[in-house]
N, C-alpha and C positions, 0 to 999 in steps of 0.2 A: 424478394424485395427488389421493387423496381432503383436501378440505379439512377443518382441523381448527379451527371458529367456537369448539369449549369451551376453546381453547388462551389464555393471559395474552397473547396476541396479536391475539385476537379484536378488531375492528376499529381498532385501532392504526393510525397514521398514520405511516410512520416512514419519513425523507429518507436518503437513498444518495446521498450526494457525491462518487462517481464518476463516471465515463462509464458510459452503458447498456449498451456492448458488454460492459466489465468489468463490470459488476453481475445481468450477466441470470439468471443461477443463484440469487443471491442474494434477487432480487426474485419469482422463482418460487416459492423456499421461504417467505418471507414470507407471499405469498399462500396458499401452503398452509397455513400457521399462521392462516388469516381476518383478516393485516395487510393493509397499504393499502401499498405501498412506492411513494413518489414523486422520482420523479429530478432530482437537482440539481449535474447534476456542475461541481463548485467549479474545476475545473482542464482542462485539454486537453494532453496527450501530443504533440508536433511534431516531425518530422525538422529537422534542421539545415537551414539554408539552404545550409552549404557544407561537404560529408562528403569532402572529400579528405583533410584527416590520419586520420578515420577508418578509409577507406575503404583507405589505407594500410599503417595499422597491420595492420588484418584479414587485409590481404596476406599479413603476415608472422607470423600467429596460432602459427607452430610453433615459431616461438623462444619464447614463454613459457611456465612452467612449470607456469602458475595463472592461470585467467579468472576474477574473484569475480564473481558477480550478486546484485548486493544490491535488485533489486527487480524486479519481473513486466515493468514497461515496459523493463527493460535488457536482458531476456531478448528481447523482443519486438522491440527496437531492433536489434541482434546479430543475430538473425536475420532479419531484413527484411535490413540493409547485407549480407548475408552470400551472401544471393540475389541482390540488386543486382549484386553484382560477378561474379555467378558460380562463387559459391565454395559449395561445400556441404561442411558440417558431417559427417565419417566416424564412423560412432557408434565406430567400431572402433577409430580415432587414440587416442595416450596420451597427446599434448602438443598442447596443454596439457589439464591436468587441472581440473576444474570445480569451484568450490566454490560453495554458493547459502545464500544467508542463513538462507532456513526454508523448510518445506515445501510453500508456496504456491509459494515460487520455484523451488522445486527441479524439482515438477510441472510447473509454466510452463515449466519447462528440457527437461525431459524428453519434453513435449509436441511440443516443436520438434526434437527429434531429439539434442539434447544430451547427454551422459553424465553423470552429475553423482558424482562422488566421494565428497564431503562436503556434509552440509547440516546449518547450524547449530543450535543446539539454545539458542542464549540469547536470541533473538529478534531482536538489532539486528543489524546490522555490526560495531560495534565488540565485541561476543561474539565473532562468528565469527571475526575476527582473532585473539583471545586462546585462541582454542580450536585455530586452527591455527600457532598460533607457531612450533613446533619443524617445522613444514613449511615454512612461508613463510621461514624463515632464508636468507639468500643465494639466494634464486629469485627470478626474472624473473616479475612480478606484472601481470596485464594489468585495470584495473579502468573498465572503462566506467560511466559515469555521466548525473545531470541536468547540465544547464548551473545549476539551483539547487540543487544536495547542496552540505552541507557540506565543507570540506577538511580536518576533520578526520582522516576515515580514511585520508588520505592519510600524516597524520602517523602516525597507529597502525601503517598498515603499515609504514613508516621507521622507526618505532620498536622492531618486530620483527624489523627486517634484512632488510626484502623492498626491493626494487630493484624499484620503480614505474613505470609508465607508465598515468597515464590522462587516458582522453579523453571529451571531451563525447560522447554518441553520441545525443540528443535534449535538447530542450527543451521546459521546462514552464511552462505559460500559465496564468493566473490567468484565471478567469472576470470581466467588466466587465462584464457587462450577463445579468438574466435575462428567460424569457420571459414576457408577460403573465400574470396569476394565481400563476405560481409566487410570489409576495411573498406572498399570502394563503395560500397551499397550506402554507409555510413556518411563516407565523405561526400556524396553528393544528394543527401538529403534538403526535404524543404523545416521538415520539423521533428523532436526526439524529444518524447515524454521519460518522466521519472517518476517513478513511484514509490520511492522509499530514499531514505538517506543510505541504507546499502549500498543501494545502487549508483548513486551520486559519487559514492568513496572508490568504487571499484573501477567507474567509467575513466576518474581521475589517475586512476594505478595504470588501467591499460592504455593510457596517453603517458605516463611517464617511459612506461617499459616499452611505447614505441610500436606498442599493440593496436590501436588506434590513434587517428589526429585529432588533434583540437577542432573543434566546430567552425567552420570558419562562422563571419560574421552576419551571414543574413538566413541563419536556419535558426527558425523559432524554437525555443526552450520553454515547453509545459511541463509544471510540476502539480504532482496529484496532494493535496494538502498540506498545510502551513508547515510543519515539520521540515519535511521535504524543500517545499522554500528558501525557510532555513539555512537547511545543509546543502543548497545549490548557493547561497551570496557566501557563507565562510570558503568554499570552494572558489569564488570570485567568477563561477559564470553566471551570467544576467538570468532574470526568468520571465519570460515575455507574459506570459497568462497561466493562471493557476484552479482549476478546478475543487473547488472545497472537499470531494471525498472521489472514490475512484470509481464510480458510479457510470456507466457507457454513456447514457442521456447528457450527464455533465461535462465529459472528457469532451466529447462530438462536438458540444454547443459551446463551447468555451473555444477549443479551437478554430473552430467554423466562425463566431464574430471575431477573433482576433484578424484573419485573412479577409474576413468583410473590412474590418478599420485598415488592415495592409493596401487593398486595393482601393479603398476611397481615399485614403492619404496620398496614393502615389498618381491615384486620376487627377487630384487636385493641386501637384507636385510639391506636397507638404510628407518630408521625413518620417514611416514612421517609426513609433518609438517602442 
């Protein structure tokens, strides 16, 4: 892929607070744009210590009516325990039926040999519920999770009349310590995506403990879905431009016109914002 150095991306420095496995599509287009993408993944993805109610439950996947996957790691999760046991996934089974948040997830689903039904179109979890209400009524609801999600949606579904069961099916680790230079590599960024509230609570930890600084003031903050959003303004840092799901096409093009309006603001000597 030819690289494009005249792109608002032209050598831009911009942190991917993912994992590298998750980010490597991303980081390539990046680079095709003549950015710099450097990795700093805020979080790490972990099997359970102890997958017996899991491992369980998955047993018994044909009594439910509806699996929700509300994010790429649960998809991933589900399908790891699923081989574990020995159980594979028949594209051609009707029960349970799949429903995946957005289209990253749905892909991630489908990737894995999943069928997916539905896939949401309002971007969070709590959309997707309200979008499938008149389904989820009196159904057996199977919703794998982090060990740190909300329990919220727990209640949304209850509150639809769905008949829940869910389980931890990974945990998520806060990054405590980065690698040498990454603290300088940080601090002199042009821009640092987020993509999860995880990662938002952890970035906050290793600024208190000293582990990394505060952003200063003119490095652009991308957050990958309203969630996320969210849990960057209770945090009290700004969020210059936000991508609706984490999708490469949408990350690239979302930050690419933010630095086109950067640099037409500033040819025009209008502030931007």
């Amino acid at each position: 892929m030819a690289k494009e150095y005249s792109s608002p991306l032209a050598g831009k420095r911009v942190v991917i607070t993912r994992a590298e496995s998750q980010a490597a599509r991303l980081a390539e287009a990046l680079r095709a744009k003549g950015a710099e993408p450097i990795s700093l993944p805020l979080i790490q993805i972990v099997p359970l210590a102890d997958n017996l109610y899991l491992d369980s439950t998955l047993r018994e996947l044909q009594k439910f009516d509806w699996l929700v996957f509300t994010s790429q790691n649960a998809v991933a999760s589900i399908a790891d325990r699923l081989a574990k046991i020995g159980s594979r996934w028949n594209g051609e089974r009707t029960s349970p039926k799949i429903a995946a948040v957005g289209r990253s997830t749905a892909e991630r689903a489908e990737a894995f040999g999943f069928s997916v039904t539905y896939t949401g179109k309002g971007g969070t979890a709590a959309d997707l519920i309200q979008e499938l209400a008149n389904d989820l009524r009196g159904k057996r609801v199977f919703l794998p999770r982090s060990d740190k999600a909300a329990t919220a949606l727990i209640n949304h579904l209850q509150d639809v009349g769905a008949r829940v069961t869910e389980v931890v099916a990974y945990r998520t680790v806060p990054l405590t310590s980065i690698e040498p230079g990454a603290k300088t590599s940080v601090a002199n960024c042009e821009a640092m995506l987020f993509f999860s509230p995880s990662a938002v609570h952890a970035f906050l930890n290793l600024v208190r403990t000293g582990v990394l600084s505060s952003l200063h003031e003119n490095v652009t903050v991308g957050a990958i879905g309203p969630v996320t959003i969210s849990a960057l303004r209770e945090a009290g840092i700004r969020c210059n431009f936000q991508a609706s799901e984490p999708r490469v096409e949408e990350i690239v093009s979302a930050l690419v016109l933010h630095f086109e309006k950067t640099k037409i603001a500033s040819a025009s000597g209008v502030q931007s914002r």
